[in-house]
PADOVEX-732065 format. One record per residue (C-alpha): x, y, z negated; residue number from 1; residue in three letters. Coordinates in steps of 0.02 Angstrom, whole numbers, plus 50000, padded with zeros to 5 digits. Each point is the difference from the previous one (the first is absolute). Layout:
N
- X:Y:Z:NUM:ALA
...
REM end
This chain:
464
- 51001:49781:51136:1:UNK
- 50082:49866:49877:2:UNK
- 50112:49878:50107:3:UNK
- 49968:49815:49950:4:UNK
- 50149:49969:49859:5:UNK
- 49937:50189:49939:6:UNK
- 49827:49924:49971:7:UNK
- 50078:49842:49925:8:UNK
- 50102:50080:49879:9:UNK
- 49844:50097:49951:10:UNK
- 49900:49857:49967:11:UNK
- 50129:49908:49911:12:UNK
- 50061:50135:49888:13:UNK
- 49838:50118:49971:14:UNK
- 49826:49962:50073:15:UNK
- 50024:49812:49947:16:UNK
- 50046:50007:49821:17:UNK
- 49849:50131:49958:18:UNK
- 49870:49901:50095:19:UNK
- 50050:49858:49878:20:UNK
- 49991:50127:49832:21:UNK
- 49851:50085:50068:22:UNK
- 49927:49832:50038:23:UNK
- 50034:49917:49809:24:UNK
- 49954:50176:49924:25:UNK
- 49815:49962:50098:26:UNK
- 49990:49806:49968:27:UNK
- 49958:50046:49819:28:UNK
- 49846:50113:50055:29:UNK
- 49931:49882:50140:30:UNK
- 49993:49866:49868:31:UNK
- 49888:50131:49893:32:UNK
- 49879:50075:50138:33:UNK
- 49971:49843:50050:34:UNK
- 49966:49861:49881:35:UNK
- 50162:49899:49969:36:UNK
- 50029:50086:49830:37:UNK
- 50153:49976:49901:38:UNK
- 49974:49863:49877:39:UNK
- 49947:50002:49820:40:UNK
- 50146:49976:49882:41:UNK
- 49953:49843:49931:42:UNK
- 50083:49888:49847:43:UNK
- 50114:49855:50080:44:UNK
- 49875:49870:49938:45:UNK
- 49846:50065:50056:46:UNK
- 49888:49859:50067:47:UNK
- 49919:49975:50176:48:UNK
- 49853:50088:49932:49:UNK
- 50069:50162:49955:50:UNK
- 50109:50007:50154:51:UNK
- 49825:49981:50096:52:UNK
- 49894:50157:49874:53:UNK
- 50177:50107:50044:54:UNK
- 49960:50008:50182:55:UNK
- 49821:49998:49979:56:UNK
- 50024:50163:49919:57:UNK
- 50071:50084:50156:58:UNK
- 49881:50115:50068:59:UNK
- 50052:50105:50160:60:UNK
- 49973:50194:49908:61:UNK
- 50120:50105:50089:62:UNK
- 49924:49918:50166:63:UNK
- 49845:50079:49945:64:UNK
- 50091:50170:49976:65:UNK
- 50082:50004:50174:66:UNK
- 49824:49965:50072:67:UNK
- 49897:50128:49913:68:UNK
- 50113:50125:50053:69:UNK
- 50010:49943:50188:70:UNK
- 49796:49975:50015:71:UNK
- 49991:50170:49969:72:UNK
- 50113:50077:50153:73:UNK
- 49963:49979:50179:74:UNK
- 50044:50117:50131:75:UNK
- 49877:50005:50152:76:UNK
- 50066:50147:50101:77:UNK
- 50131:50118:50056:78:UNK
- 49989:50170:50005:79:UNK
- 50072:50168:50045:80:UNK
- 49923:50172:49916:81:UNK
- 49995:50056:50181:82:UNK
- 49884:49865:50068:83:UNK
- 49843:49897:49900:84:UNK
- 50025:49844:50113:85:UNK
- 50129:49872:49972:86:UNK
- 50186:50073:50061:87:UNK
- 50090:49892:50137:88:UNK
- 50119:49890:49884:89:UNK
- 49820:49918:49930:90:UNK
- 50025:49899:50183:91:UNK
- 50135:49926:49929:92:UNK
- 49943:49943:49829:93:UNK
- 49843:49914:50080:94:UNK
- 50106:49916:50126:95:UNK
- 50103:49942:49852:96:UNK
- 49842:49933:49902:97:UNK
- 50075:50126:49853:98:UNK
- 49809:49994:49935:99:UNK
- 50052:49818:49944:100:UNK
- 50180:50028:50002:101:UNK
- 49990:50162:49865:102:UNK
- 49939:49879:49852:103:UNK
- 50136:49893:49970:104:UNK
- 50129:50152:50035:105:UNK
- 49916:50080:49835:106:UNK
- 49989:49834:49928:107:UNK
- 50188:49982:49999:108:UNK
- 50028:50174:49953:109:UNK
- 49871:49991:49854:110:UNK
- 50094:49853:49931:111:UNK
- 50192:50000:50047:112:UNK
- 49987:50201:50007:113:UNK
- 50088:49996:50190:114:UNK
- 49942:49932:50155:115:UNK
- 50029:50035:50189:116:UNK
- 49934:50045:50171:117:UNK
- 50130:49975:50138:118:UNK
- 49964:50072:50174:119:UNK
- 50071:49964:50153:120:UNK
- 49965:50042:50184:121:UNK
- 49901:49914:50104:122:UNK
- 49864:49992:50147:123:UNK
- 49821:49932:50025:124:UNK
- 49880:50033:50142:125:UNK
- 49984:50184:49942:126:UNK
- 50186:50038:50027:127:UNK
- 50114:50025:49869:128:UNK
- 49951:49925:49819:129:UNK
- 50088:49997:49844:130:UNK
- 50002:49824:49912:131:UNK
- 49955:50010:49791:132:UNK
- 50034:49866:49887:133:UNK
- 49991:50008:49816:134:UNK
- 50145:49933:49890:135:UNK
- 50002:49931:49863:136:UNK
- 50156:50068:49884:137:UNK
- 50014:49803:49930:138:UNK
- 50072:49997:50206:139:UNK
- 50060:50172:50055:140:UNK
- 50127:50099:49886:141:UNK
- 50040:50188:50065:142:UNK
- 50166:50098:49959:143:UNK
- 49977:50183:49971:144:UNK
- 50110:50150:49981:145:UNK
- 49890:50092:49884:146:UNK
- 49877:49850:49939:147:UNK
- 49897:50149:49943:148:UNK
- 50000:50145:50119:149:UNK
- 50012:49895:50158:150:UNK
- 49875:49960:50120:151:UNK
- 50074:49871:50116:152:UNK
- 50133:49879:49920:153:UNK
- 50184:49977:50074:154:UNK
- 49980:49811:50034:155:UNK
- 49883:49862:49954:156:UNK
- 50019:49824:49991:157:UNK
- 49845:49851:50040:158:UNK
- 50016:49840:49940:159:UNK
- 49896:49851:50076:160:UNK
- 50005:49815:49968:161:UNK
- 50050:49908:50185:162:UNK
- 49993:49800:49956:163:UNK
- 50075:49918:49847:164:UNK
- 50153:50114:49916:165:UNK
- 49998:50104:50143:166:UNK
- 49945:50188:50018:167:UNK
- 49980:50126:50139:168:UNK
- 50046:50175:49946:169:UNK
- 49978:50174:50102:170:UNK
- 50097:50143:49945:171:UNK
- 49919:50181:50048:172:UNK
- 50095:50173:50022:173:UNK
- 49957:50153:50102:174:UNK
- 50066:49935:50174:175:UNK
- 49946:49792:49999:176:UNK
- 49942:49839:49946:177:UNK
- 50146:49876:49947:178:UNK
- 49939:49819:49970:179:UNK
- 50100:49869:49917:180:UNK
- 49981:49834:49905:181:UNK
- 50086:49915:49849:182:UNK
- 49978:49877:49897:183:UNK
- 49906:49990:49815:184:UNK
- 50156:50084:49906:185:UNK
- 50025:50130:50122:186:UNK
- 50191:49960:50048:187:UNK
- 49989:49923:50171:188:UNK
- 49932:50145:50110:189:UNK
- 49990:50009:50178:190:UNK
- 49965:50148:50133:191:UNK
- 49852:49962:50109:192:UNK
- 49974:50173:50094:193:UNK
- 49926:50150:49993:194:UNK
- 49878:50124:50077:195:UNK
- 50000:50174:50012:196:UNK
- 49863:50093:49954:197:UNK
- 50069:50188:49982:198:UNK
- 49879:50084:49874:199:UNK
- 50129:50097:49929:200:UNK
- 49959:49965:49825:201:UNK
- 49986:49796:49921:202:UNK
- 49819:49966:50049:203:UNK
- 49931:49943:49838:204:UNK
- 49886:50119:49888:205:UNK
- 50010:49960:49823:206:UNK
- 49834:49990:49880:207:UNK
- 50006:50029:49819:208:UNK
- 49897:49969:49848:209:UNK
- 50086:50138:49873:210:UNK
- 50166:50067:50083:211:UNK
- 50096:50123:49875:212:UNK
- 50123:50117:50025:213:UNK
- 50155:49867:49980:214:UNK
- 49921:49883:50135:215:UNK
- 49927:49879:49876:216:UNK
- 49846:49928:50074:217:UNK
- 49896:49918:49843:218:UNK
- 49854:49888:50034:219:UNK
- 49839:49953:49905:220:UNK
- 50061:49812:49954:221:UNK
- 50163:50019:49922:222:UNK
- 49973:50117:49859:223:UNK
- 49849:49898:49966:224:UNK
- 50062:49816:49971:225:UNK
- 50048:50025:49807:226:UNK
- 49810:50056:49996:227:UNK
- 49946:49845:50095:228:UNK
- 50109:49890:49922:229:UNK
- 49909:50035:49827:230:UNK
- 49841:49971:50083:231:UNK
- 50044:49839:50052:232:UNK
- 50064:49952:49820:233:UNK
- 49846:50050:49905:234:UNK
- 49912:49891:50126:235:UNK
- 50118:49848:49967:236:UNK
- 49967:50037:49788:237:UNK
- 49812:49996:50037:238:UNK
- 50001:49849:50123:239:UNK
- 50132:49918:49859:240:UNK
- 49867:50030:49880:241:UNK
- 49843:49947:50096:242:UNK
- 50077:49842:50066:243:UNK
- 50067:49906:49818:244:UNK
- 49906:50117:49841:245:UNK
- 49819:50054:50092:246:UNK
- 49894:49893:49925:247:UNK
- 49964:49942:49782:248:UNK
- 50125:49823:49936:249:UNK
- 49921:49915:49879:250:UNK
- 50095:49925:49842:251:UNK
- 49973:49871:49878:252:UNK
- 50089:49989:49813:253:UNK
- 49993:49879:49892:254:UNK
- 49965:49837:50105:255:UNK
- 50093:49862:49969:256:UNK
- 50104:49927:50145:257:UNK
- 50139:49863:49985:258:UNK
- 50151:50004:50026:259:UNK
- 50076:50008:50176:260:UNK
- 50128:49867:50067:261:UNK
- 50154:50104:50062:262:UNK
- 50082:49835:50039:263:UNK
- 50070:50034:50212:264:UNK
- 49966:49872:50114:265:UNK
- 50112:49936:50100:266:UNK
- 50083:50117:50103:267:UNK
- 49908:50141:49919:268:UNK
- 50095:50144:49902:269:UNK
- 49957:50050:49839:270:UNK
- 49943:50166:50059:271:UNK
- 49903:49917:50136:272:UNK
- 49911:49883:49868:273:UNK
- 49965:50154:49906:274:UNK
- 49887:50071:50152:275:UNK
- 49906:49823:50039:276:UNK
- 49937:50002:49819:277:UNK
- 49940:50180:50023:278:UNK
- 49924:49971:50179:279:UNK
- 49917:49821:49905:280:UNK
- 49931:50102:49883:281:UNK
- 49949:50140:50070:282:UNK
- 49801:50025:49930:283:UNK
- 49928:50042:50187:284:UNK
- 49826:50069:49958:285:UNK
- 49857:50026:50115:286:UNK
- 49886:50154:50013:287:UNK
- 49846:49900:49911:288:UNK
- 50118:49876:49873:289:UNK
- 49971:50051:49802:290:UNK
- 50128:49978:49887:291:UNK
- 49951:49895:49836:292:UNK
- 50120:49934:49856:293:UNK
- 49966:49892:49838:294:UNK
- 50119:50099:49896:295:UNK
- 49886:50131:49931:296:UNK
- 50156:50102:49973:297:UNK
- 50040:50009:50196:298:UNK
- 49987:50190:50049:299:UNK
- 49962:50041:50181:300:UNK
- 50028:50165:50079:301:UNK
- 50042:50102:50141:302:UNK
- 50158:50106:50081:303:UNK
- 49918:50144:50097:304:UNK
- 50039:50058:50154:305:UNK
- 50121:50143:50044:306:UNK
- 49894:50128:50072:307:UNK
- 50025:50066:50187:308:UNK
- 49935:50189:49948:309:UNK
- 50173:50057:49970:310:UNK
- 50064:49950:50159:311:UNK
- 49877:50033:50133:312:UNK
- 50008:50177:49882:313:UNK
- 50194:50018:50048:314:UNK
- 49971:49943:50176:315:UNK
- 49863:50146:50041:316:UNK
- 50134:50120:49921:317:UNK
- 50129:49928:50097:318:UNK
- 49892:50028:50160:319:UNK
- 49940:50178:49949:320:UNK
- 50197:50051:49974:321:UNK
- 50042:49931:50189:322:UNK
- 49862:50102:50073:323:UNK
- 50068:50140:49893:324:UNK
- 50168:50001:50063:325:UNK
- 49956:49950:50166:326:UNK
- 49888:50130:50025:327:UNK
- 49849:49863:50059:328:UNK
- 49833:50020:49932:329:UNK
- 50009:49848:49870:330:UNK
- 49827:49931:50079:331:UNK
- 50099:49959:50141:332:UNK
- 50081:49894:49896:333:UNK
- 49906:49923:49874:334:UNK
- 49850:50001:50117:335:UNK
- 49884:50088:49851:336:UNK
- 49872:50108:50053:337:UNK
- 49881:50123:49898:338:UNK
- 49859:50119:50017:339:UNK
- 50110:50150:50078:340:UNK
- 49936:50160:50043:341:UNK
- 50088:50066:50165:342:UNK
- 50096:50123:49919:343:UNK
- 50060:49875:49876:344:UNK
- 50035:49864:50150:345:UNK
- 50094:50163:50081:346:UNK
- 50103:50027:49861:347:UNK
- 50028:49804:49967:348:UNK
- 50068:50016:50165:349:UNK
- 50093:50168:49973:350:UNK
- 50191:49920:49980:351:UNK
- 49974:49878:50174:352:UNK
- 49945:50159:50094:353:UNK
- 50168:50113:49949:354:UNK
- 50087:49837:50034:355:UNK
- 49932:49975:50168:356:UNK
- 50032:50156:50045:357:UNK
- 50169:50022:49954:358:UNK
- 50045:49844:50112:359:UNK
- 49892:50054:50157:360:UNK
- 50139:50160:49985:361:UNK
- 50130:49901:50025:362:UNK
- 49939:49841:50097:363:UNK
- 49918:50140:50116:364:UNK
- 50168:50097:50031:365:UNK
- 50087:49835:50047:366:UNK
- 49840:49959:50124:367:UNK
- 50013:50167:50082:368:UNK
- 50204:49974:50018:369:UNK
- 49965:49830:50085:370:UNK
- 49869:50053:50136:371:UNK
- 50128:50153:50029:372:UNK
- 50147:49899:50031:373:UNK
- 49896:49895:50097:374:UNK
- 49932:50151:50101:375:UNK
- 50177:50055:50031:376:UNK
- 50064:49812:50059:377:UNK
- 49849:50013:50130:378:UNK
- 50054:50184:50054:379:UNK
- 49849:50099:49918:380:UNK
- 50102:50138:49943:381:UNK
- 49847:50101:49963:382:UNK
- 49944:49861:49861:383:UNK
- 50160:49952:49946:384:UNK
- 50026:50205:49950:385:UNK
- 49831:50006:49915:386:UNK
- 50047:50009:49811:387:UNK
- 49830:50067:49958:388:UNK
- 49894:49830:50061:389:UNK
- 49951:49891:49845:390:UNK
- 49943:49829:50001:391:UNK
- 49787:50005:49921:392:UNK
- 49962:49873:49872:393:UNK
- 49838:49925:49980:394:UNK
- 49871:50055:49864:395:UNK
- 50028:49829:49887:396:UNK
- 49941:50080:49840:397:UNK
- 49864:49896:49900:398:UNK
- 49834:50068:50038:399:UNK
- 49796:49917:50007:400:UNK
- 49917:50084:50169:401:UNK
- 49887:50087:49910:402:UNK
- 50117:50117:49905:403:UNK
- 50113:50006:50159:404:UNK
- 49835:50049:50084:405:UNK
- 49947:50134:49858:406:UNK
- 50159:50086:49991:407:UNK
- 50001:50018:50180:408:UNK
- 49852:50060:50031:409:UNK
- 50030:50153:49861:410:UNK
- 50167:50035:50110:411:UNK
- 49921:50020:50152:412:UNK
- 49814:50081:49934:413:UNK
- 50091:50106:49879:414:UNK
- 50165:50035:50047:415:UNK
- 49947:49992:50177:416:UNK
- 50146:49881:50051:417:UNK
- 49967:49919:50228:418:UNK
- 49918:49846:49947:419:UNK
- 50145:49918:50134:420:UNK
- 50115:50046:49871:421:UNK
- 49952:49880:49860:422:UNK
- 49968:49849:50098:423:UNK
- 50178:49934:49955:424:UNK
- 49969:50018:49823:425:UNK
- 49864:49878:49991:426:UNK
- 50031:49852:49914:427:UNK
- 50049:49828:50110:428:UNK
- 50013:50111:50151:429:UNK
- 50161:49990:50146:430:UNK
- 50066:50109:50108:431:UNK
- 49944:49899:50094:432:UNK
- 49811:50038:49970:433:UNK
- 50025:50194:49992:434:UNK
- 50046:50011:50160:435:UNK
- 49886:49882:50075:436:UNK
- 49863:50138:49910:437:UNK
- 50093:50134:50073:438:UNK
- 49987:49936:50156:439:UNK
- 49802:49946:50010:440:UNK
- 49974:50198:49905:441:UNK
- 50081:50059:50142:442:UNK
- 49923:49871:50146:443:UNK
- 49818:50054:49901:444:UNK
- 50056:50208:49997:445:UNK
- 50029:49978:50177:446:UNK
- 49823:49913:50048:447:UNK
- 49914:50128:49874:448:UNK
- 50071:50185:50098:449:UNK
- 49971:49877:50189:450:UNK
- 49810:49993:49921:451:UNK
- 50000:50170:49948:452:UNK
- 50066:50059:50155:453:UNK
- 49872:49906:50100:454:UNK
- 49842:50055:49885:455:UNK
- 50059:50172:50023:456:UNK
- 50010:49984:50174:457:UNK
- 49836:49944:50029:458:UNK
- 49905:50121:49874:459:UNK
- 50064:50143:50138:460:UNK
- 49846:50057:50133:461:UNK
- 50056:49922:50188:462:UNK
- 50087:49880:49922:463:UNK
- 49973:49808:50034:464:UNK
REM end
């Protein structure tokens, strides 16, 4: 165990200084998943009004991304190959509200590419129960020997605002929990305590978007924001364009109009004289006012509009490229339905599902390490061994009840699959429900062989 000028020195020197990089590195990405975007280069004399179509141009895209991909995972059960119920450790993720708790932990790993699950021993009227929490990596930054290869980290650091310029910080490592404070630069730091929790590894399970081979974990905002940055700009051209050359001017040559009187007035420039003879002559016209002249040489005309088409044209293309890259069907996006068949809406939907996927592998490996840390730190060895148990995910895939309904009905007529074993695939259906149907199949099974029993009972002679 680190004594307390060890754990100072490591704060200071190490865990401190990358929790402030990390934490700058992210500030860039929050700004974009959420929806303070970086601001539209701008000329320096660009009125009031442009400043106001810049940020009305902002529209929160790669928010959209992150949340496509995390409506479609949700895990709603535990399970070991050995046994179809829920495995022990399943105690501990209800008793940890990880049903609510599991979103924003893929949230933060969709968008930042890391987040965190610490757990820690504790006790509740049960006996023994681990305590999860979800961290965000914006607060928690974890030092690893191989960043790659590694499943638990060395040490992490937690950062927590505590009152004005003042933070509370809790260092982790195989052995305890150090807490210190300091102030807003990170120089004044002071020891607390600690408490032992003796896992034996750093109690904090690590979840990652895309996690390659030199510990680089990418996620879906970053390599996105050039993308939405264009998006944003054709917006600002079409809202630049709508707001001062959308509609017809209409000109008049030829009229005769007299002279203008530059002469300032007192205390007026000659520049600002200039602008009171344009706004006192300014021709204001209303929608039903005609235009006449008595010089029959006067020629009136018009200046036509610049058309939108080209814009709104870029824009869709803009949209259809993010969705492309992203892998997001673009009518989540652009909101644009058609007439699909189902094997078109399937194939629409083709890029989400390998995406889905591929992040259920991972986010699923980091869910089983956390319930079997947590099964070791409440002395289940027999769960906390169990590499073969797998976290289930609901059945979140896009489907109306009547093709659900169809297709199952072929699987078990045809293919002669239990009909118990496709409840969970039907659309809009829990765990939950399943096993409340289990449960009243069984309670009926039960009444049906006492019935049986009794009918058989009394269709025997002497019997009454």
């Amino acid at each position: 165990m680190l004594n307390q000028n060890q754990v100072l020195t490591l704060v200071k020197d190490s865990l401190w200084p990358g929790y402030v990089a990390e934490r700058e590195r992210l500030e860039l990405i929050d700004c974009w998943y959420r929806w303070e975007h970086k601001e539209l280069k701008l000329p320096r004399n660009a009125s009031p009004e442009h400043k106001w179509l810049a940020n009305l141009a902002k529209t929160p895209w790669l928010g959209l991304v992150v949340t496509t991909v995390a409506q479609a995972m949700y895990v709603d059960g535990y399970r070991s190959p050995e046994n179809l119920d829920n495995a022990g450790p399943w105690q501990t993720w209800q008793r940890n509200d990880f049903d609510t708790r599991q979103t924003a932990i893929h949230r933060a790993a969709l968008a930042y590419g890391t987040s965190y699950v610490t757990s820690l021993p504790g006790v509740d009227s049960s006996g023994p129960r681990s305590v999860l929490r979800g961290a965000s990596p914006r607060k928690m930054y974890a030092v690893y020997r191989d960043p790659a290869g590694d499943d638990f980290p060395m040490y992490t650091i937690d950062v927590n605002p505590s009152g004005r310029d003042k933070f509370m910080i809790r260092v982790l490592d195989e052995e305890a929990a150090y807490y210190l404070s300091c102030n807003k630069g990170g120089d004044k730091l002071e020891f607390i305590e600690y408490r032992l929790h003796d896992t034996g590894v750093c109690p904090v399970v690590r979840y990652t978007n895309q996690l390659d081979l030199e510990g680089r974990a990418d996620g879906e905002v970053a390599p996105l924001i050039p993308l939405a940055s264009r998006i944003n700009k054709t917006s600002y051209d079409r809202l630049l364009t709508q707001h001062f050359n959308s509609w017809k001017v209409r000109t008049i040559a030829g009229i005769d109009i007299a002279p203008a009187d530059l002469t300032p007035r007192e205390g007026e420039s000659t520049d600002d004289a200039a602008a009171r003879v344009a706004r006192e002559r300014l021709l204001v016209l209303r929608q039903s006012d005609m235009l006449t002249a008595k010089d029959p040489g006067t020629k009136f005309g018009t200046l036509d509009e610049t058309p939108l088409d080209g814009f709104i044209s870029a824009y869709d293309s803009d949209i259809d490229t993010l969705a492309a890259v992203a892998q997001v069907p673009a009518t989540s996006l652009n909101g644009k339905v058609a007439n699909l068949s189902a094997d078109a809406i399937a194939e629409l939907r083709a890029g989400l599902t390998q995406k889905v996927y591929e992040r259920q592998m991972s986010f699923g490996k980091s869910h089983a390490q956390a319930l079997r840390l947590a099964a070791a730190q409440e002395g289940d060895e027999t769960s906390a061994d169990d590499f073969l148990a797998r976290v289930t995910w609901q059945d979140m895939a896009v489907r109306s009840m009547s093709q659900a309904a169809d297709a199952l009905g072929k699987y078990a007529t045809m293919l002669h699959v239990p009909v118990e074993a496709l409840w969970a695939d039907i659309p809009g259906k829990t765990k939950a429900d399943v096993d409340e149907w289990k449960k009243m199949a069984a309670e009926a099974d039960s009444l049906g062989k006492l019935a049986a029993v009794l009918a058989d009972q009394a269709a025997q002679p002497g019997q009454q």
